[in-house]
C-alpha positions in Angstrom: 1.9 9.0 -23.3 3.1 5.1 -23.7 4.7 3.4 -20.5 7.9 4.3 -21.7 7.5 7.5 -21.7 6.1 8.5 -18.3 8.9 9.5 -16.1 10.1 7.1 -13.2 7.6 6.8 -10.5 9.0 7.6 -6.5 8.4 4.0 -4.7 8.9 3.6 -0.9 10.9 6.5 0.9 12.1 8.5 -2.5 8.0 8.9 -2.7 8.7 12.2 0.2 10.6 14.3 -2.4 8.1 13.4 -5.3 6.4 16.7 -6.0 2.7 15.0 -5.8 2.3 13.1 -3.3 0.9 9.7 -4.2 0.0 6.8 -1.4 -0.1 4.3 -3.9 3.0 5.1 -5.7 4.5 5.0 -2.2 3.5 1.5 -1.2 4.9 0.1 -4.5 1.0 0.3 -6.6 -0.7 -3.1 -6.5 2.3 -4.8 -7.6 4.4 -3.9 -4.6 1.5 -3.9 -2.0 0.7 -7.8 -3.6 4.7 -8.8 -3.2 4.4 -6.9 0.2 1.7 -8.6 2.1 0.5 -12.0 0.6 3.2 -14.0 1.9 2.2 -13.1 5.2 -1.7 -13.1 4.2 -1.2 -16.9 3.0 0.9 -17.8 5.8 -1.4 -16.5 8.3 -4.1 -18.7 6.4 -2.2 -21.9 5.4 -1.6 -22.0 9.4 -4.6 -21.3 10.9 -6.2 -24.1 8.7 -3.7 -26.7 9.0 -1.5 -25.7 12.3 1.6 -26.8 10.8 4.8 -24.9 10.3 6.4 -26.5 7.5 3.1 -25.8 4.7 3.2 -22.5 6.1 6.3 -21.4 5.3 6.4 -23.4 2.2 3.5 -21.5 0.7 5.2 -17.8 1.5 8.2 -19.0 -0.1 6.2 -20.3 -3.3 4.3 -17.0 -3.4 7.7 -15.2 -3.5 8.7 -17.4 -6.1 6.0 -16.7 -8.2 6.3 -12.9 -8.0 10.1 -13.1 -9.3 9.4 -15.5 -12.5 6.8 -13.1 -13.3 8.8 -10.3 -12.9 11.5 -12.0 -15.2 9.0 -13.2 -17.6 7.6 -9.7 -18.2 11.4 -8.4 -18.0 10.3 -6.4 -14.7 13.4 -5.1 -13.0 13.7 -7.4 -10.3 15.9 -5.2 -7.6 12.9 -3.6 -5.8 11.5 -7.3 -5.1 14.6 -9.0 -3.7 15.2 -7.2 -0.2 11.3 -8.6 0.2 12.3 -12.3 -1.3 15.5 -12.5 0.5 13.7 -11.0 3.9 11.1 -14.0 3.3 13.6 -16.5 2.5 15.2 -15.8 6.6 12.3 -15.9 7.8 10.8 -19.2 6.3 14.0 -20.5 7.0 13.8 -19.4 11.1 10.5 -21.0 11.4 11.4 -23.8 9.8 14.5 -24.8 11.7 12.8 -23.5 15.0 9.4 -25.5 14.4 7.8 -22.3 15.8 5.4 -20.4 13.4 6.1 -17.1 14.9 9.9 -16.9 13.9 8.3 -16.5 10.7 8.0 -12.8 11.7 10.8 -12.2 14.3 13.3 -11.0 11.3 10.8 -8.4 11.0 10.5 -7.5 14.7 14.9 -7.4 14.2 14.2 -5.0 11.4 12.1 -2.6 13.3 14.2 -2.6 16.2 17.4 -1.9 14.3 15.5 0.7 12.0 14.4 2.6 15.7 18.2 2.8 17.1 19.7 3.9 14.2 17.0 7.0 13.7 17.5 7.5 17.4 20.7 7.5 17.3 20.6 10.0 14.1 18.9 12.4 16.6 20.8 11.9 19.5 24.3 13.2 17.2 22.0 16.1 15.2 22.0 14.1 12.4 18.4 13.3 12.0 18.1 10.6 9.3 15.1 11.0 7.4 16.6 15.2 6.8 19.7 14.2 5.7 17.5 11.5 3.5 15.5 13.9 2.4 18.9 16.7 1.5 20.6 13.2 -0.5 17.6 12.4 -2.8 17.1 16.1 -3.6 20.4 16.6 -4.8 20.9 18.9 -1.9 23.7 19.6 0.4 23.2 19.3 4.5 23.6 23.2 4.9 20.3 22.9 6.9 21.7 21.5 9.9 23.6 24.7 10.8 22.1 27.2 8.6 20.4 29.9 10.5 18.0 30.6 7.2 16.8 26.9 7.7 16.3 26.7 11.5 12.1 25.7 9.8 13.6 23.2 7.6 15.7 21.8 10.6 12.8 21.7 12.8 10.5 19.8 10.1 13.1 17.5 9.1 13.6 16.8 13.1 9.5 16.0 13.4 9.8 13.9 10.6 12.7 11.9 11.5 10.6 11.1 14.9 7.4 9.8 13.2 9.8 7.3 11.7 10.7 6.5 15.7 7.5 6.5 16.4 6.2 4.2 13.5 8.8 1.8 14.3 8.1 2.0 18.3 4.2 1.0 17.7 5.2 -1.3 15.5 7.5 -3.3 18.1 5.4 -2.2 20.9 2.2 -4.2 19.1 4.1 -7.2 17.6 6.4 -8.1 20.2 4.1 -9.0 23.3 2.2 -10.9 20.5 5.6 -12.3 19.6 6.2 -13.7 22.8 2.3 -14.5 23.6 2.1 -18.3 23.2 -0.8 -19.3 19.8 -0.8 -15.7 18.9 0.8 -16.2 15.3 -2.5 -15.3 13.4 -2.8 -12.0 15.2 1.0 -11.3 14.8 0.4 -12.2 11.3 -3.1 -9.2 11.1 -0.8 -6.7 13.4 2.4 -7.6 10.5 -0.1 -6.8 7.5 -2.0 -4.0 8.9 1.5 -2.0 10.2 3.3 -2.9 7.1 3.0 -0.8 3.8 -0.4 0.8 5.0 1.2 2.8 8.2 4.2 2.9 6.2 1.6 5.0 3.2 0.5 7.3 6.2 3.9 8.4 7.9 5.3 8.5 4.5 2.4 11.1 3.4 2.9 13.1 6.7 6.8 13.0 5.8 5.8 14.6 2.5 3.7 17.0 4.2 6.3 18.3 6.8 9.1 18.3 3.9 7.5 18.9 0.7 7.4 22.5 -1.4 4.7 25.0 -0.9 3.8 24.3 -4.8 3.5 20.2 -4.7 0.2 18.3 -4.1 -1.5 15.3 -2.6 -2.4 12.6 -5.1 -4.4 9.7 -4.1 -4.4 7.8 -6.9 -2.3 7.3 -10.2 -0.4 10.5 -10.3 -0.2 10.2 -14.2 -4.1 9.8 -14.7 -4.4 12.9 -11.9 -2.6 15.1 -14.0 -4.2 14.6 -17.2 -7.7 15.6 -15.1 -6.7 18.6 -14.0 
């Protein structure tokens, strides 16, 4: 089967409705997980070597850069990469005007905070995000919420919308005191790489597991190459 041919692959959040499950698929394959996290990885480097700011932030924003020209050289569809390059461009931009390192990550510690009142908040009105996510991407309608046949699938789509609170709780409950810690940018920067798309992977896979079909499966790996081995 050429590229062309393989049907579209689930990135990110759609990856929960996918009918096999795939973590790498769901952190964007080694394309997206490169985009993702070596920004930060440099940033974290470029400052524990020199200390400064400004070569910092210059050298996440160069990465960034790089990713789109290669994305337009190869004629990649640039979309999934600019919510990451824009999100990077703030927050170069924060530490920059701040002359504080660790602004370089406080749009991120924004993100997670809005992200945790707005599922809350989904909960708190019966609403619960990640279901009616879930319902939207399938095509389906939101019957579930009041249907008495789907009090189970009301009940999953509840636990699920939770481990999303709960990812995003850790997340600020980690990064902020290390946020606010005076010369603790290199360990916000580890705690910013190491809760970014590899706890994402895992609540994503246990968001799959509470929502998926009795028939789909877990696929660690290239979900194309799986198939052809089984």
């Amino acid at each position: 089967m050429s590229e062309n041919d393989r049907p579209a692959e689930k990135k990110g959040l759609a990856a929960v409705v996918a009918d096999d499950f795939s973590v790498w698929q769901a952190v964007g394959g080694l394309r997206g997980l490169t985009e993702t996290v070596l920004p930060s990885i440099l940033f974290v480097i470029v400052f524990t070597v020199t200390g400064e700011t400004v070569p910092s932030v210059a050298t996440a924003v160069v990465v960034v850069a790089a990713c789109l020209i290669v994305r337009v050289i190869q004629r990649i569809d640039l979309t999934p990469a600019l919510g990451g390059a824009m999100g990077v461009a703030i927050s170069a931009l924060w530490a920059w005007r701040s002359g504080e390192a660790s602004n370089y990550f406080a749009i991120g510690l924004w993100t997670n905070g809005a992200y945790l009142a707005v599922l809350l908040l989904s909960i708190i009105v019966t609403w619960p995000l990640i279901g009616v996510g879930v319902a939207l991407l399938r095509g389906e309608d939101q019957s579930w919420r009041t249907d008495p046949l789907q009090v189970s699938r009301k009940r999953r789509y509840y636990a699920a919308t939770w481990l999303w609170v709960g990812l995003f709780a850790v997340r600020l409950a980690v990064q902020l005191p290390l946020y606010l810690a005076d010369d603790r940018v290199g360990a916000l920067g580890i705690a910013r790489i190491i809760m970014g798309p590899f706890l994402f992977g895992l609540v994503a896979w246990l968001t799959w597991m509470l929502c998926r079909e009795p028939a789909n499966r877990i696929v660690l790996g290239d979900a194309e190459n799986s198939k052809g081995r089984d």
